[in-house]
DRENTIBA-693501 format. One record per atom (N, C-alpha, C): residue in three letters; x, y, z. Coordinates in Angstrom, 1 decimal, decimal comma. Example, Ala and Ser with C-alpha at 12.3 -4.5 7.8 and 13.67 -1.06 7.14 Angstrom:
! DRENTIBA-693501
<node ALA <13,2 -5,7 7,8>>
<node ALA <12,3 -4,5 7,8>>
<node ALA <13,2 -3,3 7,8>>
<node SER <12,8 -2,2 7,1>>
<node SER <13,7 -1,1 7,1>>
<node SER <12,9 0,0 7,9>>
END
This chain:
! DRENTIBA-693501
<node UNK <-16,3 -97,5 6,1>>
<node UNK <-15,9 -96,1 6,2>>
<node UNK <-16,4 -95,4 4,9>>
<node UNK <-16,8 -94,3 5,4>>
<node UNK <-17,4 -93,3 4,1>>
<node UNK <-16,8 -92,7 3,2>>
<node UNK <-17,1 -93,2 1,8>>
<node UNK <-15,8 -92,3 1,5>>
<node UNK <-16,3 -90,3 0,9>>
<node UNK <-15,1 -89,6 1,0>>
<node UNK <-15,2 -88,5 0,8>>
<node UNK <-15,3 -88,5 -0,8>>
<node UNK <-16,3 -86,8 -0,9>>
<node UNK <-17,0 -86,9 -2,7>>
<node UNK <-16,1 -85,5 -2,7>>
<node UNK <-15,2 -85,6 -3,7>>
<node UNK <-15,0 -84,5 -4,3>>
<node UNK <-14,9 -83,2 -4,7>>
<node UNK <-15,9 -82,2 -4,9>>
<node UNK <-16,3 -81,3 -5,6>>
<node UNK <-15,7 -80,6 -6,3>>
<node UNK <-15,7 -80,3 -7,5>>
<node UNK <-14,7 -79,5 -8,0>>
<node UNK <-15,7 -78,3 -8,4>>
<node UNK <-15,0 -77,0 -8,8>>
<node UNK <-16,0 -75,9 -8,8>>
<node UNK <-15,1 -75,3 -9,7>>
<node UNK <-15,1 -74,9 -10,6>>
<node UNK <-14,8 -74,1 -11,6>>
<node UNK <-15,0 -72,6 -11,6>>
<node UNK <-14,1 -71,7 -10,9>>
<node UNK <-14,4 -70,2 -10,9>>
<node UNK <-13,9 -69,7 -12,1>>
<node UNK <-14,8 -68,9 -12,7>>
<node UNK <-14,2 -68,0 -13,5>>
<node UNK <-13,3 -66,9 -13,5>>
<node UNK <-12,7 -66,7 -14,3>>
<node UNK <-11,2 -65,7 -13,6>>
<node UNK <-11,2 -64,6 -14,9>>
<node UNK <-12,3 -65,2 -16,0>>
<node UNK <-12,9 -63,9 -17,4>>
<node UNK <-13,0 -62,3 -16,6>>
<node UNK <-12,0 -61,6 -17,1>>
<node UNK <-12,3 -60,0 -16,7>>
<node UNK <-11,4 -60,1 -15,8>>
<node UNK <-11,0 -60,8 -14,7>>
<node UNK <-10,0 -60,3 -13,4>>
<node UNK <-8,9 -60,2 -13,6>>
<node UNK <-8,3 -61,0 -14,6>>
<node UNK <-6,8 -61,5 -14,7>>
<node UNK <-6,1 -60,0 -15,1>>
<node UNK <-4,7 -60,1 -13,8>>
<node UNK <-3,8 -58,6 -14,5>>
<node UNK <-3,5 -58,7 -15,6>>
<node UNK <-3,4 -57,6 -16,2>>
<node UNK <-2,3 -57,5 -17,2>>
<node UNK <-1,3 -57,0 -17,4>>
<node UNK <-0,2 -57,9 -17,7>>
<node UNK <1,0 -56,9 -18,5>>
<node UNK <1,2 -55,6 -17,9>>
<node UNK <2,0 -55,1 -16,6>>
<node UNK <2,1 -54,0 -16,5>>
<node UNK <2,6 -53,1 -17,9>>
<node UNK <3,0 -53,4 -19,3>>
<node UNK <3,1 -52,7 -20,4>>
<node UNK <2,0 -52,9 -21,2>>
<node UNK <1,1 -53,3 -20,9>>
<node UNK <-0,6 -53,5 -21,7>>
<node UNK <-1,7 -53,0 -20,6>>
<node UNK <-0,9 -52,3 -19,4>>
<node UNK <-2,3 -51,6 -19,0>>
<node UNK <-2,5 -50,5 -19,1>>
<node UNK <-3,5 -49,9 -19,2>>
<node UNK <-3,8 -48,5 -19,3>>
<node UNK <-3,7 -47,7 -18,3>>
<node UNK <-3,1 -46,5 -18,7>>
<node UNK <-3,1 -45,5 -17,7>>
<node UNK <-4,1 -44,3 -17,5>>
<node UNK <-4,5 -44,2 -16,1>>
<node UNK <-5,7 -43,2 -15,8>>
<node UNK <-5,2 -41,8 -16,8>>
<node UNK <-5,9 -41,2 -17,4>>
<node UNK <-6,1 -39,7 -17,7>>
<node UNK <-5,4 -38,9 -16,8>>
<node UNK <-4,6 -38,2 -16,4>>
<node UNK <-3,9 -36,9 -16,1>>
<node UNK <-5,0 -35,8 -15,7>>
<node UNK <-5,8 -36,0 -14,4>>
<node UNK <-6,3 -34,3 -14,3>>
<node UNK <-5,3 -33,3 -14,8>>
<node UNK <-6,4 -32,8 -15,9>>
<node UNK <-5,9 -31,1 -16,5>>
<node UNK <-6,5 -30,1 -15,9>>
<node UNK <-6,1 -29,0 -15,4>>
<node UNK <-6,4 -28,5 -14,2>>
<node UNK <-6,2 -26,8 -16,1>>
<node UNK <-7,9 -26,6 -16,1>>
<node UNK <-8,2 -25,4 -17,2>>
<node UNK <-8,1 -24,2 -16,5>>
<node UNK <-7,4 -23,2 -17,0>>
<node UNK <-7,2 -22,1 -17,0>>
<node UNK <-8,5 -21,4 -17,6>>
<node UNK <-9,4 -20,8 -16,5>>
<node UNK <-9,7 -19,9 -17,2>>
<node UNK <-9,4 -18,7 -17,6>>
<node UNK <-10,0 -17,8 -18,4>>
<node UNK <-9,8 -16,4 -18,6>>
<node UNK <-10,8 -15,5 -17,9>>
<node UNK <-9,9 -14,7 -16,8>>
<node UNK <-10,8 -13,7 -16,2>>
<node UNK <-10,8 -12,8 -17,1>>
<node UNK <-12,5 -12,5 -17,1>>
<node UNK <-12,9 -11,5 -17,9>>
<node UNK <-12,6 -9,7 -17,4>>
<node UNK <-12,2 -9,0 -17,2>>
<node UNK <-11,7 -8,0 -17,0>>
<node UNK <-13,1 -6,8 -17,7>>
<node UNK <-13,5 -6,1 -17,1>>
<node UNK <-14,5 -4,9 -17,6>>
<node UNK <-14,0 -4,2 -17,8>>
<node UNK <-13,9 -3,7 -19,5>>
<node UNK <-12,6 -2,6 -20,0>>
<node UNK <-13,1 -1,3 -19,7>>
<node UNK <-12,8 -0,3 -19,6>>
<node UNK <-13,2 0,9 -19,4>>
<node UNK <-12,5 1,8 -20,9>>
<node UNK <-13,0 2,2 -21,9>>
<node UNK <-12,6 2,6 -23,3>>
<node UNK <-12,4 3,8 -22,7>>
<node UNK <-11,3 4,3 -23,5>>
<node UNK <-10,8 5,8 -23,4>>
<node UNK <-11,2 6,3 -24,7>>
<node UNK <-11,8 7,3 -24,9>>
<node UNK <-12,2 8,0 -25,9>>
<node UNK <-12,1 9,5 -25,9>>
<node UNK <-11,6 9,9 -26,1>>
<node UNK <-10,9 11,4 -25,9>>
<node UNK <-11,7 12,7 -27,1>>
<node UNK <-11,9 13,8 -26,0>>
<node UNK <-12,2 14,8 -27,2>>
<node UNK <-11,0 15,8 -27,9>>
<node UNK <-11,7 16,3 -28,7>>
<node UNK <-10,5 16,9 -29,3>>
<node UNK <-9,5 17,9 -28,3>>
<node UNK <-10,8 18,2 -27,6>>
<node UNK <-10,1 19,2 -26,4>>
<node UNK <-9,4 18,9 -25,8>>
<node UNK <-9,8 17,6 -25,3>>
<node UNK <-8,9 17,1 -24,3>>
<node UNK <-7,7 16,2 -24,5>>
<node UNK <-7,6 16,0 -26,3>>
<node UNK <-6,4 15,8 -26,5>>
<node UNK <-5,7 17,0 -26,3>>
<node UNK <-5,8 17,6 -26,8>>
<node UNK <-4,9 19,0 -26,8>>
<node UNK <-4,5 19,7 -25,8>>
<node UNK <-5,3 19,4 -24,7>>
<node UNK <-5,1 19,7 -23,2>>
<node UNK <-3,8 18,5 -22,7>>
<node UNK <-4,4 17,2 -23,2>>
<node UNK <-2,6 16,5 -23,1>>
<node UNK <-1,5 16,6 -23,3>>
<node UNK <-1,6 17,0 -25,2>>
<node UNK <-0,9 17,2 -25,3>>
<node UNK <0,2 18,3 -25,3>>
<node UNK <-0,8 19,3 -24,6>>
<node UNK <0,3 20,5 -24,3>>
<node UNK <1,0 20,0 -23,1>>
<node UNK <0,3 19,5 -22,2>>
<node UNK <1,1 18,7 -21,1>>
<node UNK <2,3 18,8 -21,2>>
<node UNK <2,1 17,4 -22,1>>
<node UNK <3,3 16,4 -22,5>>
<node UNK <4,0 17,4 -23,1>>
<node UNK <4,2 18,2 -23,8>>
<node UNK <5,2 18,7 -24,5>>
<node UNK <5,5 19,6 -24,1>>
<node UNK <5,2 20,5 -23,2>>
<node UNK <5,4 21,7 -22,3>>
<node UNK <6,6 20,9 -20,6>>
<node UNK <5,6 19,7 -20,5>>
<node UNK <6,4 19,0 -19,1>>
<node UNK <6,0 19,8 -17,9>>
<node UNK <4,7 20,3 -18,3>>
<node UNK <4,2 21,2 -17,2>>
<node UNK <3,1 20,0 -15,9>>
<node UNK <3,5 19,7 -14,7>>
<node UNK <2,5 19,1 -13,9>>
<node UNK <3,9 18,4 -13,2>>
<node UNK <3,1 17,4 -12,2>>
<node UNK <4,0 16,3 -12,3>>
<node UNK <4,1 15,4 -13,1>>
<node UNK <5,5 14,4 -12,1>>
<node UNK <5,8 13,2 -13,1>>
<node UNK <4,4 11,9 -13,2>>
<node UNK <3,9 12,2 -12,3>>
<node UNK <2,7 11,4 -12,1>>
<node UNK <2,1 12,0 -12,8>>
<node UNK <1,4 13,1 -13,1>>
<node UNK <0,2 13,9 -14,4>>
<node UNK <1,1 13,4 -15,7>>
<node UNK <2,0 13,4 -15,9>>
<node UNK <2,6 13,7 -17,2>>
<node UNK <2,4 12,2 -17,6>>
<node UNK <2,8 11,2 -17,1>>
<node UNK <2,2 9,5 -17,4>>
<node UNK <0,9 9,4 -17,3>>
<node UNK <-0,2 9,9 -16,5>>
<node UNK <-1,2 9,5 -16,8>>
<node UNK <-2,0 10,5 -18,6>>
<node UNK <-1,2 11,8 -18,5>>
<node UNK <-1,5 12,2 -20,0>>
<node UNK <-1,3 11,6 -21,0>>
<node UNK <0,1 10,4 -20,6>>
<node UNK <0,6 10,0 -21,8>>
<node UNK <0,1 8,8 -22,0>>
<node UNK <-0,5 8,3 -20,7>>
<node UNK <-1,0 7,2 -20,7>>
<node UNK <-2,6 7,0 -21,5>>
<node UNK <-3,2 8,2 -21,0>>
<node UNK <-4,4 8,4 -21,9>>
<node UNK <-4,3 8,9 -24,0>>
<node UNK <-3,4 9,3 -23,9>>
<node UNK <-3,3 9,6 -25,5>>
<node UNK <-2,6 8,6 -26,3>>
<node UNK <-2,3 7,3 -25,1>>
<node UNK <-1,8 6,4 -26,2>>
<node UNK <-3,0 5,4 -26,1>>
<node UNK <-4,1 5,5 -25,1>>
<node UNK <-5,1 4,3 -24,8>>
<node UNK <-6,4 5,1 -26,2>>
<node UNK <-6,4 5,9 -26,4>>
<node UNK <-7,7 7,0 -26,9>>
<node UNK <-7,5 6,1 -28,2>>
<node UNK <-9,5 6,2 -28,2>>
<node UNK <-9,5 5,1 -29,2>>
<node UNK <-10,4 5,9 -30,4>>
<node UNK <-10,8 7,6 -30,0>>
<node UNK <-10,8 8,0 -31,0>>
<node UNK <-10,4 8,3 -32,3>>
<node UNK <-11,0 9,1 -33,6>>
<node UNK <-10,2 8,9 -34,7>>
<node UNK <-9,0 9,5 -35,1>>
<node UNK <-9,0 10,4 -33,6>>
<node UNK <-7,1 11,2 -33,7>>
<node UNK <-6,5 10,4 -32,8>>
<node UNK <-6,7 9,1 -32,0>>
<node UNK <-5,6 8,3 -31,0>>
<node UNK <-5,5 7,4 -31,3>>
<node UNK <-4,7 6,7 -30,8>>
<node UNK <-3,3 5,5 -31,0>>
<node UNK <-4,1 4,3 -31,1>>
<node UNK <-5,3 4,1 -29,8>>
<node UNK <-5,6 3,1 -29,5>>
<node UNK <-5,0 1,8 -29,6>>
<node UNK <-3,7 2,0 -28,5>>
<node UNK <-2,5 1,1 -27,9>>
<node UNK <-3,3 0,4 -27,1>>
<node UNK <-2,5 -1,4 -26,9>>
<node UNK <-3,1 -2,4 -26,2>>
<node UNK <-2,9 -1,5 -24,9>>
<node UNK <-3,4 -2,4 -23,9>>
<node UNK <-2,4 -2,3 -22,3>>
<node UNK <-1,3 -2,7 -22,5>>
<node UNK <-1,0 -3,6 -22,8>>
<node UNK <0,1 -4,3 -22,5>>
<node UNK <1,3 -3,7 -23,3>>
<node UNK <1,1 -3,1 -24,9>>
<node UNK <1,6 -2,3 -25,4>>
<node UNK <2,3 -0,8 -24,3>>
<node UNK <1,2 -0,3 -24,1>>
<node UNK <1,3 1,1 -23,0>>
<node UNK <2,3 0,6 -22,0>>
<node UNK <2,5 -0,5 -21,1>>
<node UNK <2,8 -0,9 -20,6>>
<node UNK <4,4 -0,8 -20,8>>
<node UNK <4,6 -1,5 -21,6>>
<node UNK <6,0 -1,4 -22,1>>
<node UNK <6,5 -0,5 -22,4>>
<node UNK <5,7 0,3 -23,4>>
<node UNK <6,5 1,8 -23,8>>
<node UNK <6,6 3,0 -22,8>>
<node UNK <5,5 2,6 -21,8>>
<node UNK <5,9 4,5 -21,0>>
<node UNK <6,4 3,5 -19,7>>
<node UNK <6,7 2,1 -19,4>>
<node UNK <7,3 1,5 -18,3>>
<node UNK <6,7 1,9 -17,3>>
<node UNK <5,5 0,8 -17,1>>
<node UNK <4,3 1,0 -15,7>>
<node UNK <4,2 -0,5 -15,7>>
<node UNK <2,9 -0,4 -14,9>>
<node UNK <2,1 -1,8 -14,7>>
<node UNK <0,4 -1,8 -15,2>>
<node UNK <0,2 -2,8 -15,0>>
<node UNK <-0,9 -2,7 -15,9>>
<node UNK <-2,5 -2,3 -14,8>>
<node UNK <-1,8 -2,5 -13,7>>
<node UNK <-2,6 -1,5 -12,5>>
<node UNK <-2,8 -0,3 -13,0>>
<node UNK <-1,9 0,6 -13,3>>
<node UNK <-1,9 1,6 -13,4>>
<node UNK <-2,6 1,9 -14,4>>
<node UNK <-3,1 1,6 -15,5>>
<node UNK <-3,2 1,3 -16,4>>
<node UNK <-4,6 1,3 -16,6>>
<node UNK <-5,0 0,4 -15,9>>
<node UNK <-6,5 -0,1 -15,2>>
<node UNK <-7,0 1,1 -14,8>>
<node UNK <-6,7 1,7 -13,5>>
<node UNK <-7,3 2,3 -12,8>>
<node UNK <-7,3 4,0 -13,4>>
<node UNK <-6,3 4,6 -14,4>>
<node UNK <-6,5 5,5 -15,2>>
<node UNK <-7,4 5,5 -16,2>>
<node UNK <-7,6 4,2 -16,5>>
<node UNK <-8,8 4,4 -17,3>>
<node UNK <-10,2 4,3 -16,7>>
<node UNK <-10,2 3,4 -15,7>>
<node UNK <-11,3 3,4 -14,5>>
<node UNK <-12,0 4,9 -14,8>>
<node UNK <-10,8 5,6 -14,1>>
<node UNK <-11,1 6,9 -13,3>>
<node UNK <-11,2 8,0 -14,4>>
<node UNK <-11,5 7,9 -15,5>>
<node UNK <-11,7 8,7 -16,8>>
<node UNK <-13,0 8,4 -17,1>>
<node UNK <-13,5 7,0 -16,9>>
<node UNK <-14,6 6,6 -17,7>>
<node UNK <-15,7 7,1 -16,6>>
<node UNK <-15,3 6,6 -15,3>>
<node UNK <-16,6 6,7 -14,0>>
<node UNK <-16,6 8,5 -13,6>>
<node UNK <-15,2 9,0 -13,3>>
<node UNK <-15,0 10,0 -13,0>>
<node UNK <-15,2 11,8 -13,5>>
<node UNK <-14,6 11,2 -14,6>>
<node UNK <-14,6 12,5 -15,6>>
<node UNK <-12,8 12,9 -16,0>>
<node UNK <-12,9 13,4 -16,8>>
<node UNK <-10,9 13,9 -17,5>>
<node UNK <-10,3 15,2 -16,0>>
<node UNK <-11,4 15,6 -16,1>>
<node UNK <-9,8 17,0 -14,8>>
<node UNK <-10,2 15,4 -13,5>>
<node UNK <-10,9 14,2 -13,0>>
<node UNK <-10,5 13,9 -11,9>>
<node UNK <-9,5 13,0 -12,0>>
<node UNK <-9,1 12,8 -13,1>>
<node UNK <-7,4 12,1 -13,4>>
<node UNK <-6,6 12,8 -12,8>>
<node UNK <-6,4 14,2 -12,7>>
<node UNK <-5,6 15,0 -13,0>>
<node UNK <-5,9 15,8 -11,6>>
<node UNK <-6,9 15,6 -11,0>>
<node UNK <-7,1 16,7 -9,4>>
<node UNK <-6,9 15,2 -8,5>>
<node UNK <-6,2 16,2 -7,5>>
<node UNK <-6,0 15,0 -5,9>>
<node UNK <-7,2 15,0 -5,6>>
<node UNK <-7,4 13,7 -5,3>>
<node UNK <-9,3 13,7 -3,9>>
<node UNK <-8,6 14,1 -2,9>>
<node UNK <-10,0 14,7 -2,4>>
<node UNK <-10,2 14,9 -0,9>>
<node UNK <-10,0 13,6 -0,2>>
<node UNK <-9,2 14,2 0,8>>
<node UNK <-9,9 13,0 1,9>>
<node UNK <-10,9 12,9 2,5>>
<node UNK <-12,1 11,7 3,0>>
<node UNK <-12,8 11,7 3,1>>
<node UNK <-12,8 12,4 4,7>>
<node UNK <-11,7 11,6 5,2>>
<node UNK <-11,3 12,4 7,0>>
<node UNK <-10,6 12,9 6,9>>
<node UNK <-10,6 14,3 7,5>>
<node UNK <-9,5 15,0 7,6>>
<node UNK <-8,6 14,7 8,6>>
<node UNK <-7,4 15,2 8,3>>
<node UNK <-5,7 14,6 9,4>>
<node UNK <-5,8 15,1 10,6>>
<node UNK <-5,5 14,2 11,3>>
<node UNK <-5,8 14,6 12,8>>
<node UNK <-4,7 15,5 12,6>>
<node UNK <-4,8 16,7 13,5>>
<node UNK <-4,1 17,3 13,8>>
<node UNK <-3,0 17,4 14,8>>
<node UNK <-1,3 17,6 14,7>>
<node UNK <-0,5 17,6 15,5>>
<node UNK <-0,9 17,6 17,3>>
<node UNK <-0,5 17,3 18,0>>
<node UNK <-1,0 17,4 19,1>>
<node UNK <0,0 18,3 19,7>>
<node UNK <1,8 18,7 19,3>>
<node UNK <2,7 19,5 19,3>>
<node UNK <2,9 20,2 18,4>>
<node UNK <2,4 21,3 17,9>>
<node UNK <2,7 22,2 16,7>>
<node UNK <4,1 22,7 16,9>>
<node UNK <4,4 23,6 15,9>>
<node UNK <6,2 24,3 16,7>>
<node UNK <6,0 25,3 17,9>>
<node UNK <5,3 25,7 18,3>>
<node UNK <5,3 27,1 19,2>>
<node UNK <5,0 25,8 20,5>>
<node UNK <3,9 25,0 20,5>>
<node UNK <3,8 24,0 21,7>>
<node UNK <5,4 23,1 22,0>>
<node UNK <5,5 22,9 21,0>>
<node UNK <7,0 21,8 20,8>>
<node UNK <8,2 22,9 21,3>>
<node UNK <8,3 24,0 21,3>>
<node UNK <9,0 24,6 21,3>>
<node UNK <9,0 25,2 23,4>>
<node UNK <7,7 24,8 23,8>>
<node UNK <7,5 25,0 25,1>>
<node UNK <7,9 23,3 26,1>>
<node UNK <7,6 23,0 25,2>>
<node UNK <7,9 21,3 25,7>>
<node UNK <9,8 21,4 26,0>>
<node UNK <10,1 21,7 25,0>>
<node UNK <11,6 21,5 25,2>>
<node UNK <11,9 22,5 25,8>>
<node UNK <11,5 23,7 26,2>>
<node UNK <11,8 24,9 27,5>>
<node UNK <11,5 24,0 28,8>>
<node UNK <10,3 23,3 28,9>>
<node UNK <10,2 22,8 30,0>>
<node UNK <10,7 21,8 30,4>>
<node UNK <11,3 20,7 29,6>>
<node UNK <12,6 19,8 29,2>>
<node UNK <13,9 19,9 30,3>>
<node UNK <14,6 21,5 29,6>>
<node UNK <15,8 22,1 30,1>>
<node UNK <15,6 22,8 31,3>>
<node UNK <14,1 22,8 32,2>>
<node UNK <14,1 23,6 33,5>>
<node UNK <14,9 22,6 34,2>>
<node UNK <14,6 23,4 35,8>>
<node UNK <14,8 22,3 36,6>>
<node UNK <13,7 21,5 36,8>>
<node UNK <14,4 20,3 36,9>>
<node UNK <12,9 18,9 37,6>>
<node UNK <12,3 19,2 38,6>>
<node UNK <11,2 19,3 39,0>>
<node UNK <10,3 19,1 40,1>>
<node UNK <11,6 18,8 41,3>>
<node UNK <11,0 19,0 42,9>>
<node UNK <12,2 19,0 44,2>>
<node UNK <11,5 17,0 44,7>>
<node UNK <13,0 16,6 44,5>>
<node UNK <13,0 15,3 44,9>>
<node UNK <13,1 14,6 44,0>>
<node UNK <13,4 15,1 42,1>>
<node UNK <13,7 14,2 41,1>>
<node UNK <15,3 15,2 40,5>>
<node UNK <16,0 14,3 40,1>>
<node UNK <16,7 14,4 39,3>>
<node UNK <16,7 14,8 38,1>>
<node UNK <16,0 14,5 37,7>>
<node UNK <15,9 15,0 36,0>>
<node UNK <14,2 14,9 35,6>>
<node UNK <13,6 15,2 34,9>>
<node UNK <12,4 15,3 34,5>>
<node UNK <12,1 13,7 33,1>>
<node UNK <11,1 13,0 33,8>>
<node UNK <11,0 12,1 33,3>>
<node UNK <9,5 12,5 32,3>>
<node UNK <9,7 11,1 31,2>>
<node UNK <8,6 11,2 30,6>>
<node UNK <6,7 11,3 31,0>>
<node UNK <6,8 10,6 32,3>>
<node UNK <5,7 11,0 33,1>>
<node UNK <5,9 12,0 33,5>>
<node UNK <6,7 12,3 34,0>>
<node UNK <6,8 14,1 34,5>>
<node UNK <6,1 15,2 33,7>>
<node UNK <6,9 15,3 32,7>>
<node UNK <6,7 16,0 31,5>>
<node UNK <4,8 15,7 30,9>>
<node UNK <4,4 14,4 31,1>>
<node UNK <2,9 14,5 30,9>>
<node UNK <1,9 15,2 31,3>>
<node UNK <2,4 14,5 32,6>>
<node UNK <1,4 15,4 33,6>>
<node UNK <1,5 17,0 33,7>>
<node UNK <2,5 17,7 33,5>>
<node UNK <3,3 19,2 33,6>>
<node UNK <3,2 19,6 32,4>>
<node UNK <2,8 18,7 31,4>>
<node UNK <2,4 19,8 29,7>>
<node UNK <1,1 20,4 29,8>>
<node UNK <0,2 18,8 30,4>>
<node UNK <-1,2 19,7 30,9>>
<node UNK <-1,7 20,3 31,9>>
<node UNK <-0,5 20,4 32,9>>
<node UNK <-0,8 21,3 33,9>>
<node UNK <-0,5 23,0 33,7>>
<node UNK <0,7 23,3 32,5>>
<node UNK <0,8 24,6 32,5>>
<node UNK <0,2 25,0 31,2>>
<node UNK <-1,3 23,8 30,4>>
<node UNK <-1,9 24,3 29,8>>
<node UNK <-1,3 24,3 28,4>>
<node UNK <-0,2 24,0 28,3>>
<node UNK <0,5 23,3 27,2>>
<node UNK <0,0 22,9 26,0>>
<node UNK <-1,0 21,7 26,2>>
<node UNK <-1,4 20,6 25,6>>
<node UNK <-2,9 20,5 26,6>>
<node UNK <-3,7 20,0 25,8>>
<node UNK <-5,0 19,2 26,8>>
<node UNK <-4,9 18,1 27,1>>
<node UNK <-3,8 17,1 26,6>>
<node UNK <-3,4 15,6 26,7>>
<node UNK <-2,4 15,0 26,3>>
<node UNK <-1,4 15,1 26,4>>
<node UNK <-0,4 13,9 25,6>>
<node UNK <0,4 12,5 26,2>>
<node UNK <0,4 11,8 26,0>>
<node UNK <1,1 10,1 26,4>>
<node UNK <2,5 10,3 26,5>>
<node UNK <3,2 9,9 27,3>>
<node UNK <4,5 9,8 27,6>>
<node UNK <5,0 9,3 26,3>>
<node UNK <4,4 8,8 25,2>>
<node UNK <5,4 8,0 24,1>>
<node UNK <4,9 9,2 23,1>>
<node UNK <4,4 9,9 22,9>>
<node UNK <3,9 11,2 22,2>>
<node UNK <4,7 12,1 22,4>>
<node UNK <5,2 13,0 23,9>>
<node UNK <6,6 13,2 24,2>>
<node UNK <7,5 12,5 23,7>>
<node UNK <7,6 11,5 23,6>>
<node UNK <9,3 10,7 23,8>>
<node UNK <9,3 11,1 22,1>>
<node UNK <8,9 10,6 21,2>>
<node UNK <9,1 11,1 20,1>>
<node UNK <9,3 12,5 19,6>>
<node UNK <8,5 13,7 20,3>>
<node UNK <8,3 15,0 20,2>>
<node UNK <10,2 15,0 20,6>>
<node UNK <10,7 14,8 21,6>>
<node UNK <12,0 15,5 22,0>>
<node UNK <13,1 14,1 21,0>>
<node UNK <12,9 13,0 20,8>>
<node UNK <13,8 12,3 20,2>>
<node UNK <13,7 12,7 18,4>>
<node UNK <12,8 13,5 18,2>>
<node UNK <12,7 13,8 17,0>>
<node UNK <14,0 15,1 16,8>>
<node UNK <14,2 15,9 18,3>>
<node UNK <15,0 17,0 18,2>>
<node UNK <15,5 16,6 19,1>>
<node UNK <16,5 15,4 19,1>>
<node UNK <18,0 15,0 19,7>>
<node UNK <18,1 15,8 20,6>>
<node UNK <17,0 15,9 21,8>>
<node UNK <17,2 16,6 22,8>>
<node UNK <17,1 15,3 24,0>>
<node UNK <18,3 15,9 24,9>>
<node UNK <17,8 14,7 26,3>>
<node UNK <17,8 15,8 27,4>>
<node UNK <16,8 15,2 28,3>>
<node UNK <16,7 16,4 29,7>>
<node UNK <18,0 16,2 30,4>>
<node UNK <18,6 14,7 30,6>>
<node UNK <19,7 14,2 31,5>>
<node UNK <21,0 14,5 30,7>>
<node UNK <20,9 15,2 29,8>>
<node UNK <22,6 15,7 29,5>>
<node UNK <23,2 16,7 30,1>>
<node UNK <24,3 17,0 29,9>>
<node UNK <24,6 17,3 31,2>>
<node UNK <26,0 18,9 30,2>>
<node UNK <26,2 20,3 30,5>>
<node UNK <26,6 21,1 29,2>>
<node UNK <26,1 22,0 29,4>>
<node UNK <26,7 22,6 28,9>>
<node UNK <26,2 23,6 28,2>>
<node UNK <25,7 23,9 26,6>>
<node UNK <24,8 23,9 26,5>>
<node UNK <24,4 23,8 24,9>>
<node UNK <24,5 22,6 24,2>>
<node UNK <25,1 21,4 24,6>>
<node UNK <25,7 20,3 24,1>>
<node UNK <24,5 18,9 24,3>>
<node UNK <23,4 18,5 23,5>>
<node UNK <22,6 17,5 23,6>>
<node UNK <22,8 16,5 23,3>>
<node UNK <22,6 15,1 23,7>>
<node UNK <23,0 13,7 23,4>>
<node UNK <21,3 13,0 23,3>>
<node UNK <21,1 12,5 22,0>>
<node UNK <20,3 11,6 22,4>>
<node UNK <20,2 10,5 23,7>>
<node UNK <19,5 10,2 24,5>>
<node UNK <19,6 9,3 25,5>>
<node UNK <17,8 9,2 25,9>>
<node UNK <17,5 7,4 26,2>>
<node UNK <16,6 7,1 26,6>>
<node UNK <16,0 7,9 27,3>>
<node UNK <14,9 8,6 27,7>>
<node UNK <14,2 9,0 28,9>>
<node UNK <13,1 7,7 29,6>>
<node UNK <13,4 8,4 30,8>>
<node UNK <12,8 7,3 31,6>>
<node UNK <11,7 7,4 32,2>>
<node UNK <10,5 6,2 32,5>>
<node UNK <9,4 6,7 32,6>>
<node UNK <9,0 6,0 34,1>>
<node UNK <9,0 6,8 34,8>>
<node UNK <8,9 6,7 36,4>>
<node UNK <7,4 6,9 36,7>>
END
């Protein structure tokens, strides 16, 4: 019988072996850096004129309350050799704003010019215009309180659509254009009185 040989093999275990969970090292902590956004300052630098123009403002209380902070806001930012030249964040605290505001007054001084601080923009589009003015609104609700068309009850908000632009009223309006126009003046067609109106749904048939 053969006999069986041995082998012995010696592995090395140099470098593997744990350690001591109180002798191992612990990974670094991702530090997660804050940067600093850079912010593009816009300097306020004021002429003598146009301090003086502030400050009659300010001390008169002539404009709004909105002009009167942005004057005050500029004669504390002016970094000429008659102004304060206050942080933001300073400004901020003493005339109680934000620092938006703050921003974009100076924005609008530096790109703009000093009176467009102080003038409303234009709108670029003009407001659509009422589709019921008072003299039309005022025919709407005459036509409201007639009698309904023969075979309705009361005059519904479809009714009333079709019948604004039929007697030339209006060139177009939506039944929810009406519904607002008369719920704005707590009128209902279906009340029932003399002189006595109740708000109430109108119905669109």
């Amino acid at each position: 019988m053969a006999k069986k040989k041995i082998v012995k093999i010696k592995i090395s275990t140099k470098g593997t072996a744990r350690k001591p969970i109180g002798e191992r090292k612990r990974r670094p902590r991702t530090r997660v850096i804050e940067r600093e956004v850079v912010v593009k300052r816009y300097v306020v630098r004021l002429s003598t004129d146009e301090r003086q123009r502030l400050d009659a403002m300010v001390h008169k209380g002539k404009g709004s309350a909105w002009n009167l902070l942005k004057a005050r806001l500029l004669l504390k930012a002016d970094v000429s050799d008659a102004g304060e030249a206050w942080s933001d964040s300073r400004i901020v605290e003493a005339l109680n704003t934000n620092p938006s505001m703050v921003y974009l007054v100076r924005k609008q001084l530096v790109e703009e010019g000093f009176d467009a601080v102080f003038t409303r923009k234009k709108r670029d589009i003009p407001p659509v215009p009422k589709i019921f003015d008072g003299e039309k609104e005022a025919k709407l609700i005459a036509l409201t309180c007639s009698k309904p068309p023969a075979g309705y009850a009361r005059w519904s908000l479809r009714l009333l659509e079709d019948k604004v632009v039929e007697l030339e009223i209006v060139d177009a309006a939506s039944d929810n254009t009406i519904g607002r126009v008369l719920k704005k003046t707590f009128l209902s067609p279906t009340a029932k009185g003399s002189g006595s109106f109740r708000p109430k749904r109108m119905q669109r048939l």
